[in-house]
C-alpha positions as CSV (number, residue, x, y, z in Angstrom):
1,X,0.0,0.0,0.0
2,X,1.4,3.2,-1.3
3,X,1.9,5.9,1.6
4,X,2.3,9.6,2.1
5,X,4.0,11.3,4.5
6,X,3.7,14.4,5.6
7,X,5.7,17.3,6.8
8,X,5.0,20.6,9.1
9,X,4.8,23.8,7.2
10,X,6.8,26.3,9.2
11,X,5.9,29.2,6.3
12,X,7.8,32.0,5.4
13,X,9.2,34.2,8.0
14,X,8.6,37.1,5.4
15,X,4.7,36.2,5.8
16,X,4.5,35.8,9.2
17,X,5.3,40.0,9.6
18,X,2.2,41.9,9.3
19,X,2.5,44.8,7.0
20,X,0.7,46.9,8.6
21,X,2.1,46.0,11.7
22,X,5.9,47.0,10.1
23,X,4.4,50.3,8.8
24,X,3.4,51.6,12.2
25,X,6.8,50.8,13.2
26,X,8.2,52.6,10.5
27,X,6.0,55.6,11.2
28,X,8.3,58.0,12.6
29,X,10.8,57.2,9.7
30,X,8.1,57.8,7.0
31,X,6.8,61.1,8.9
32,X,10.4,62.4,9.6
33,X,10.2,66.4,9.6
34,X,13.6,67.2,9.7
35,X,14.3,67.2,13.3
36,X,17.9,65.6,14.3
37,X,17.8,64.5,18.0
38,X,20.8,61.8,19.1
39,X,18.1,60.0,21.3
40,X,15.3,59.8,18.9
41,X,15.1,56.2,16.7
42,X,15.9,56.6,13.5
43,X,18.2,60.1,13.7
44,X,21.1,58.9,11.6
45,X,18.6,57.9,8.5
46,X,18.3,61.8,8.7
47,X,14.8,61.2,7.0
48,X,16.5,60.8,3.1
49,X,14.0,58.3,1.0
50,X,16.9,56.2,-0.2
51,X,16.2,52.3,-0.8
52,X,19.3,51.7,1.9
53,X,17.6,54.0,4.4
54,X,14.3,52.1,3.9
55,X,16.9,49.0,4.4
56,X,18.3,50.5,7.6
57,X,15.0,51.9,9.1
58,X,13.2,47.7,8.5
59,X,16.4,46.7,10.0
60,X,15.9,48.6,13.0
61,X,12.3,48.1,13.3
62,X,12.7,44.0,13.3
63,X,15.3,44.4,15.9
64,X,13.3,46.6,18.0
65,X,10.1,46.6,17.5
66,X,6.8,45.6,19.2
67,X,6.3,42.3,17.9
68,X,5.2,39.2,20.0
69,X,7.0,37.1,21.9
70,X,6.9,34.6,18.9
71,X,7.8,36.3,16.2
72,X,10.7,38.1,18.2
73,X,12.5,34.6,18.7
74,X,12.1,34.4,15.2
75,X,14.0,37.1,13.9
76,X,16.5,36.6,16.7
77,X,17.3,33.2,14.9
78,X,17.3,34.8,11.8
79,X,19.4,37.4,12.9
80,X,21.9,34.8,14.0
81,X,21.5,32.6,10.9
82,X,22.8,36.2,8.8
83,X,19.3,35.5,6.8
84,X,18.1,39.0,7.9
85,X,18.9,41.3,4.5
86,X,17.2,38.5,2.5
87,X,14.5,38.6,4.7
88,X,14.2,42.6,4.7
89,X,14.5,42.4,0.5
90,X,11.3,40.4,1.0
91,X,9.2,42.7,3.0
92,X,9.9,45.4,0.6
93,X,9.1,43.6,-2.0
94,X,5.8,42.5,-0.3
95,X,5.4,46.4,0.8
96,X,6.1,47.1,-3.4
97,X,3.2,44.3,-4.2
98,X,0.7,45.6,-1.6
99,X,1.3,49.4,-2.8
100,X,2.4,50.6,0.4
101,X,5.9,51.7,-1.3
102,X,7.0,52.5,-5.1
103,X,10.9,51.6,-5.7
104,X,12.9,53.6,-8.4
105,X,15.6,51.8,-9.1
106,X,17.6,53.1,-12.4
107,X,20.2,50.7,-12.2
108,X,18.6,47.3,-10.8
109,X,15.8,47.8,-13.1
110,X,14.0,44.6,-11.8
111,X,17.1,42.7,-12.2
112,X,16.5,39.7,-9.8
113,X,20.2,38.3,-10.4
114,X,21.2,41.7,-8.1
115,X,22.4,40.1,-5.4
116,X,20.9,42.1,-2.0
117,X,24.3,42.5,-0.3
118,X,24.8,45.1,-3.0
119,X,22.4,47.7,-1.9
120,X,24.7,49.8,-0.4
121,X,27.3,50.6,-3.1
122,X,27.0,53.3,-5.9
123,X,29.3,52.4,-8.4
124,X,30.4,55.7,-10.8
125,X,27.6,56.7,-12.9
126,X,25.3,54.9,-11.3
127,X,21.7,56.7,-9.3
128,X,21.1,56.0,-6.0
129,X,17.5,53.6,-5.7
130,X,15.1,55.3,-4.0
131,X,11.4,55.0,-2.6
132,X,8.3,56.5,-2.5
133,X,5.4,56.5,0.5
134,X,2.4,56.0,-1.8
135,X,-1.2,57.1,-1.1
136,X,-2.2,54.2,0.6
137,X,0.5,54.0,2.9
138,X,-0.4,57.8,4.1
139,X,-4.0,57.1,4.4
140,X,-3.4,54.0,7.0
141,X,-0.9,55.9,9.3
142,X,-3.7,59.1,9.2
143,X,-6.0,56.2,10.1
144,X,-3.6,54.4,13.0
145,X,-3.7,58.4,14.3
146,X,-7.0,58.5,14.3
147,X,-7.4,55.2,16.0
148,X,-4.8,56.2,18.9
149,X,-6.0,59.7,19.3
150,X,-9.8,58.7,19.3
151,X,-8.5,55.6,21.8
152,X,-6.9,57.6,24.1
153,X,-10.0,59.8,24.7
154,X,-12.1,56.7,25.2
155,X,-14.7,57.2,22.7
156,X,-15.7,55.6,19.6
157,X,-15.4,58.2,16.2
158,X,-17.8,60.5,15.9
159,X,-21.0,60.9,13.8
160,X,-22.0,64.2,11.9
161,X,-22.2,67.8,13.4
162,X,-25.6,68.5,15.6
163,X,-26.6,71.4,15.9
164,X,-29.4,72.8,17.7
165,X,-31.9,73.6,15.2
166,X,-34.5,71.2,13.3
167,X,-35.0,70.5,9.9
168,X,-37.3,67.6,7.8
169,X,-34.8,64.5,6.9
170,X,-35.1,60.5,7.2
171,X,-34.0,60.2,11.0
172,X,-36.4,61.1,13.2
173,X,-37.3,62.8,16.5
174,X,-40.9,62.1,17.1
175,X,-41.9,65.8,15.9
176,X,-43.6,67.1,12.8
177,X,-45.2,69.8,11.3
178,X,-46.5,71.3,8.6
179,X,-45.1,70.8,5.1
180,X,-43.6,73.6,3.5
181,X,-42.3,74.2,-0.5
182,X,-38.8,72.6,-0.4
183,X,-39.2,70.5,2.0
184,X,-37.9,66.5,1.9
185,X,-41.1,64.5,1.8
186,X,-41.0,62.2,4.9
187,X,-44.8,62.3,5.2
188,X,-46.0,61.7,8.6
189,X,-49.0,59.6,7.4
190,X,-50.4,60.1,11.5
191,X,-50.4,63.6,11.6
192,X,-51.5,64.1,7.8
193,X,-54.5,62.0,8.5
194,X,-55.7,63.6,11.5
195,X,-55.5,67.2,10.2
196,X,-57.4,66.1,7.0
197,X,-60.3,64.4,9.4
198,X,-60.5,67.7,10.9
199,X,-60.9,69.7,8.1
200,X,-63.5,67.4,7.1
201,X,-65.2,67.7,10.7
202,X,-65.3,70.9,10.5
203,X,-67.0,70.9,7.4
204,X,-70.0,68.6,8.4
205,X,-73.3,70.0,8.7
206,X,-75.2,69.4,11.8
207,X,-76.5,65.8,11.9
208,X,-73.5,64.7,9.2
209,X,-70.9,62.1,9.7
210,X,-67.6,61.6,8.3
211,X,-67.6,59.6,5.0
212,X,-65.3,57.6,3.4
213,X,-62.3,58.3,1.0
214,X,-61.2,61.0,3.1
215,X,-59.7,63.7,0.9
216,X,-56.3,64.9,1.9
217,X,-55.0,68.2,0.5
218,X,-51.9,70.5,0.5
219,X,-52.8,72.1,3.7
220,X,-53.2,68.6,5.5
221,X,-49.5,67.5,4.7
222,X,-47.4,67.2,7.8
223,X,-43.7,66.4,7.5
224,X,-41.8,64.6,10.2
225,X,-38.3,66.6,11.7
226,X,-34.9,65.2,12.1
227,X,-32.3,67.4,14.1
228,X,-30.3,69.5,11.6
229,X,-27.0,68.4,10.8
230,X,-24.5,71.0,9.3
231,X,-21.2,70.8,7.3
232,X,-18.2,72.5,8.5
233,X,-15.4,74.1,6.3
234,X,-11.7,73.7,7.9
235,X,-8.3,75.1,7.4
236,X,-5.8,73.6,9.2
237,X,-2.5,76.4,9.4
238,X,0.0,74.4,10.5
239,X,3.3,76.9,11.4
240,X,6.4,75.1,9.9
241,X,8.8,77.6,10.6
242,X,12.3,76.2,11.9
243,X,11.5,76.6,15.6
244,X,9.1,73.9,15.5
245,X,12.0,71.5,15.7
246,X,14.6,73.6,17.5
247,X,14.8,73.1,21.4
248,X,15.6,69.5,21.9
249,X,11.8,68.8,20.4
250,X,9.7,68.1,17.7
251,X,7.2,69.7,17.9
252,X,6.0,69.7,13.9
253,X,5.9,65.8,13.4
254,X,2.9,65.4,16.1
255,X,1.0,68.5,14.2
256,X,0.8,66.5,11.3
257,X,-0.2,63.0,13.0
258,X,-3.2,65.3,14.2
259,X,-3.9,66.4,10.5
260,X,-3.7,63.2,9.1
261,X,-6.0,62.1,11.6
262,X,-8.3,64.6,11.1
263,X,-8.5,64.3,7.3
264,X,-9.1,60.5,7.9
265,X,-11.9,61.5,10.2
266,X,-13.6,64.0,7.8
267,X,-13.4,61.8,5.1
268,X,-14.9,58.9,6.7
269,X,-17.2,60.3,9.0
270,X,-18.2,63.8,7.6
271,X,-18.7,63.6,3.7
272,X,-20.1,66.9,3.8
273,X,-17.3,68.5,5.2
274,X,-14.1,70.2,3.9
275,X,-10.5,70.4,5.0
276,X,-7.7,72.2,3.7
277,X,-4.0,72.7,4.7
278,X,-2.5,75.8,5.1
279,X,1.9,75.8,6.0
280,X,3.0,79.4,7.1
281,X,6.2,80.1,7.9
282,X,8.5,83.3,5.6
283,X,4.9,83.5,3.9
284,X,2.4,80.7,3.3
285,X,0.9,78.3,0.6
286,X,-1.8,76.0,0.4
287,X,-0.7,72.2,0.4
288,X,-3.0,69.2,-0.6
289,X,-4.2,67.2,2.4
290,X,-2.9,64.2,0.8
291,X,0.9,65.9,0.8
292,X,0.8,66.3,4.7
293,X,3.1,63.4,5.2
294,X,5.8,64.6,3.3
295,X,6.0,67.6,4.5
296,X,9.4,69.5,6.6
297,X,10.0,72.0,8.2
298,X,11.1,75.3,6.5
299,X,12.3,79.0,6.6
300,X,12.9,80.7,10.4
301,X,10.1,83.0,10.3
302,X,6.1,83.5,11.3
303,X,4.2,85.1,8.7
304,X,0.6,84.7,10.6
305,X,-0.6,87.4,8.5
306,X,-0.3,85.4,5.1
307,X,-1.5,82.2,6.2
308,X,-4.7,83.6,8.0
309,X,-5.3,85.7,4.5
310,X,-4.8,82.6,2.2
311,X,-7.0,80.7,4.7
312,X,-9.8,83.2,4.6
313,X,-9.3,83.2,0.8
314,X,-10.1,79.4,1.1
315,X,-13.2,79.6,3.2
316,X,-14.9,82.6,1.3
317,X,-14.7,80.0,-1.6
318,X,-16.6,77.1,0.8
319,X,-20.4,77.6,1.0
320,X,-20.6,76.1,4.3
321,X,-22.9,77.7,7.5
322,X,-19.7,76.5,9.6
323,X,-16.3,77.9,8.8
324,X,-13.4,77.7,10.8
325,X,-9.5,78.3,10.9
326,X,-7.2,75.5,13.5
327,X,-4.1,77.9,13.9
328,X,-1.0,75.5,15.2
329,X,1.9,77.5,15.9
330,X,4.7,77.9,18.7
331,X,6.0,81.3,17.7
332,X,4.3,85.0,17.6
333,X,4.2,86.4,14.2
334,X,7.0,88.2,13.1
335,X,7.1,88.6,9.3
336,X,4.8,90.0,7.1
337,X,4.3,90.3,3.0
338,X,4.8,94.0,1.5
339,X,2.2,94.8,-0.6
340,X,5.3,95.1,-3.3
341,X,6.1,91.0,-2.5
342,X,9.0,91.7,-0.2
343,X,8.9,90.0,3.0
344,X,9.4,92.1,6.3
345,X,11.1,90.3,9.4
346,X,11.2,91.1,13.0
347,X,11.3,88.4,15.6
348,X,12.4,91.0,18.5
349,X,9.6,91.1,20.2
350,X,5.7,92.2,19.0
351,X,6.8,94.3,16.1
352,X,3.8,96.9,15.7
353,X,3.7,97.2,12.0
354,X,3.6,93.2,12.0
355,X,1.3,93.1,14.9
356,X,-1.4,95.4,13.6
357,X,-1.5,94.0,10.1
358,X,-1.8,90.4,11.5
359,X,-5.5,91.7,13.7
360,X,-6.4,93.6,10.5
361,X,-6.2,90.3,9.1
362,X,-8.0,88.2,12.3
363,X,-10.6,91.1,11.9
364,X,-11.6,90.4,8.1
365,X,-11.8,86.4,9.2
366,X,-14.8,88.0,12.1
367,X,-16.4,90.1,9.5
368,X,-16.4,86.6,7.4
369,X,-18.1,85.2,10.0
370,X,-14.7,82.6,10.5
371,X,-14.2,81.4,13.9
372,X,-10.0,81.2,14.7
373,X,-9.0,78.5,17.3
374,X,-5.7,78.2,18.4
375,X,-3.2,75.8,19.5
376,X,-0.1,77.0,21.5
377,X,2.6,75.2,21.7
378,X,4.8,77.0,23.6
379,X,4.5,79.6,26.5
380,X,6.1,82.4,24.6
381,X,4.7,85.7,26.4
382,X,4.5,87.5,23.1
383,X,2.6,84.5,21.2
384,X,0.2,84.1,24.6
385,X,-0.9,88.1,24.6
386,X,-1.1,87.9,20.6
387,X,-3.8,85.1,20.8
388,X,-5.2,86.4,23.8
389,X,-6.2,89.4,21.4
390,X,-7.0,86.9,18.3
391,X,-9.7,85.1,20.6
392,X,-11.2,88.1,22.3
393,X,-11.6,89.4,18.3
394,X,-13.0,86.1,17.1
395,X,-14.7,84.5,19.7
396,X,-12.7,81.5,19.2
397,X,-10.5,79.2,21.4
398,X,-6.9,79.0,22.6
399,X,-5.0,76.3,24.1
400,X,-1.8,75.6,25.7
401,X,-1.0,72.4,24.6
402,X,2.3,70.0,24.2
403,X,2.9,68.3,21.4
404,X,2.0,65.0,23.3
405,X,-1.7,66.5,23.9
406,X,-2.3,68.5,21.1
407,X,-4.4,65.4,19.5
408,X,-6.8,65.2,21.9
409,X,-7.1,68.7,22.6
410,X,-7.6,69.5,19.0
411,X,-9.8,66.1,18.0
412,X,-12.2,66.9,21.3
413,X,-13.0,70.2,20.2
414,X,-13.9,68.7,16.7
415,X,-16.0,66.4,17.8
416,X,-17.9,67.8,20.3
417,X,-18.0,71.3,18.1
418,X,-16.9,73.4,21.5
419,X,-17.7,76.2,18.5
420,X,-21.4,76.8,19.5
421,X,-21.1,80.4,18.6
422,X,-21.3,79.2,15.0
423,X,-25.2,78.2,15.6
């Protein structure tokens, strides 16, 4: 009798790693903005997108990372068996299948006889490979922020914006009234009925009785309410002048963990609503949403002015009954655009030429009817008494916030739209 015998699948090890897992690892190398600290994981990658940093940052991830207790023994045998470099070729070419990276490669050119332990030397002539973060790789980090900001509030994600006013809809609240030209027609059959039998009754003669089909018309039509839900516009102005790294602290990378987050949050959760980003720093420019990833720190100055202009330019284009301006910034505002294009800079204290254009500015977002909330991240006294005056102006919000809170500061005010001034 013929037998077959059978072996154990032990699987490959490059399979057993969960992508997703690995990319959350990776995060703060895929989010680098710039800042250089000796204690910080990752620092000598120096954030360049080059296939050997990619190399390096897996590398370090495998050997550090939270992984189980399983999986770590693992990669310690592999480790030991010198199998790890084919192991990381495999997880970036699983990362390259999935669409969580794109490699550019000029030389290899999808050469699999390239042997691996070659990745490191550029001979002359030759381009250094290099990787891309694709799309999809940026919209599951701004997802895993979301998760982790929304988990450590303890509260599931939010629904859409009430408000305190009623209008006619699908969902409910028990109330109708009359309908009205324009209205949604969510009959409420109860109340229609009811005001057409007293029409009728109040037609009768004395001695008559209601008869049968009861005619209903225009006037009898009752519509149930819903509350009213109401879209929001958003401009996040995110400063990215140099300070936001300087000090021993980065304070620029958890900024834009918060506005991934809340991009993944709007999209998924409020289809009605808008979000733009806004970068200040020498001047300002508007940045797609999409690019917030890739995005490092610049010039050494605050021009508040521009970016609360440009963002105001944004919003007057959004018709929205809710429009609002997140400000995150550490520094006062101490440049300012010439109306010839030159840039004046004064970071010596509250220059009054920079000062008093920057509340012309706030002052045209109030006549807009745009509410300015702000998010301090430092306790400079000259950025506390400017937004003191921006949110006496505005009727908006300021915080003091770190960069390990500024998530939750900034997602609770979302959510629970603190903004009731709006209504």
């Amino acid at each position: 009798m013929k037998r077959t015998s059978y072996t154990r699948y032990n699987g490959d090890l490059a399979d057993d790693i969960d992508l997703e897992n690995l990319m959350q690892q990776l995060s703060d190398y895929l989010l680098d903005s710039g800042f250089e600290n000796p204690m910080m994981r990752f620092q000598e990658l120096n954030g360049e997108q080059s296939l050997d940093n990619l190399r390096e940052a897996i590398r370090q991830a495998l050997e550090n990372g939270d992984f189980d207790e399983q999986l770590r023994d693992k990669l310690a045998q592999a480790s030991e068996e010198d199998a790890l470099e084919e192991l990381i070729d495999k997880l970036i070419q699983r990362m390259e299948q999935q669409d969580y990276v794109r490699i550019d490669d000029p030389n290899q050119q999808n050469d699999p006889s390239r042997p691996s332990g070659n990745a490191g030397q550029v001979g002359e002539g030759e381009s250094e490979a290099r990787f891309e973060v694709t799309d999809k790789s940026l919209d599951f980090l701004g997802y895993k922020a979301l998760q982790d900001l929304l988990g450590s509030m303890g509260r599931a994600s939010g629904g859409r914006h009430d408000t305190p006013y009623q209008a006619t809809g699908v969902e409910t609240n028990g109330s109708s009234r009359p309908y009205e030209f324009g209205d949604t027609l969510n009959l409420d059959s109860t109340a229609t009925l009811a005001a057409a039998i007293a029409a009728q009754s109040e037609a009768l003669l004395p001695g008559e009785s209601l008869t049968l089909p009861i005619e209903i018309d225009y006037p009898h039509l009752h519509v149930q309410q819903c509350d009213y839900q109401s879209s929001c516009a958003t401009v996040v102005m995110l400063d990215c002048s140099h300070s936001m790294i300087l000090y021993g602290e980065d304070r620029f990378t958890p900024a834009k963990r918060v506005a991934m987050a809340l991009s993944h949050l709007i999209r998924t959760q409020y289809p009605g609503d808008t979000l733009s980003l806004v970068l200040f720093h020498d001047s300002a420019e508007e940045v797609p949403i999409s690019q917030i990833a890739r995005v490092k720190v610049g010039p050494h100055y605050t021009n508040t002015r521009e970016g609360l202009r440009l963002s105001r330019s944004i919003l007057n284009r959004q018709r929205k009954e809710m429009r609002q301006i997140v400000m995150i910034t550490d520094g006062k505002p101490s440049a300012l655009t010439l109306p010839d294009g030159r840039i004046y800079k004064n970071s010596f204290g509250l220059d009054p030429l920079v000062l008093s254009e920057t509340l012309e500015e706030v002052a045209r977002c109030r006549r807009a009817g745009i509410l300015i909330n702000t998010f301090m991240l430092a306790t400079d006294p000259g950025l506390v008494q400017f937004v003191q005056r921006v949110s006496a102006m505005c009727r908006g919000k300021a915080y003091f916030t770190t960069p390990d809170t500024l998530g939750s500061y900034l997602m609770m005010d979302f959510l629970n739209r603190k903004m009731k001034t709006v209504n």
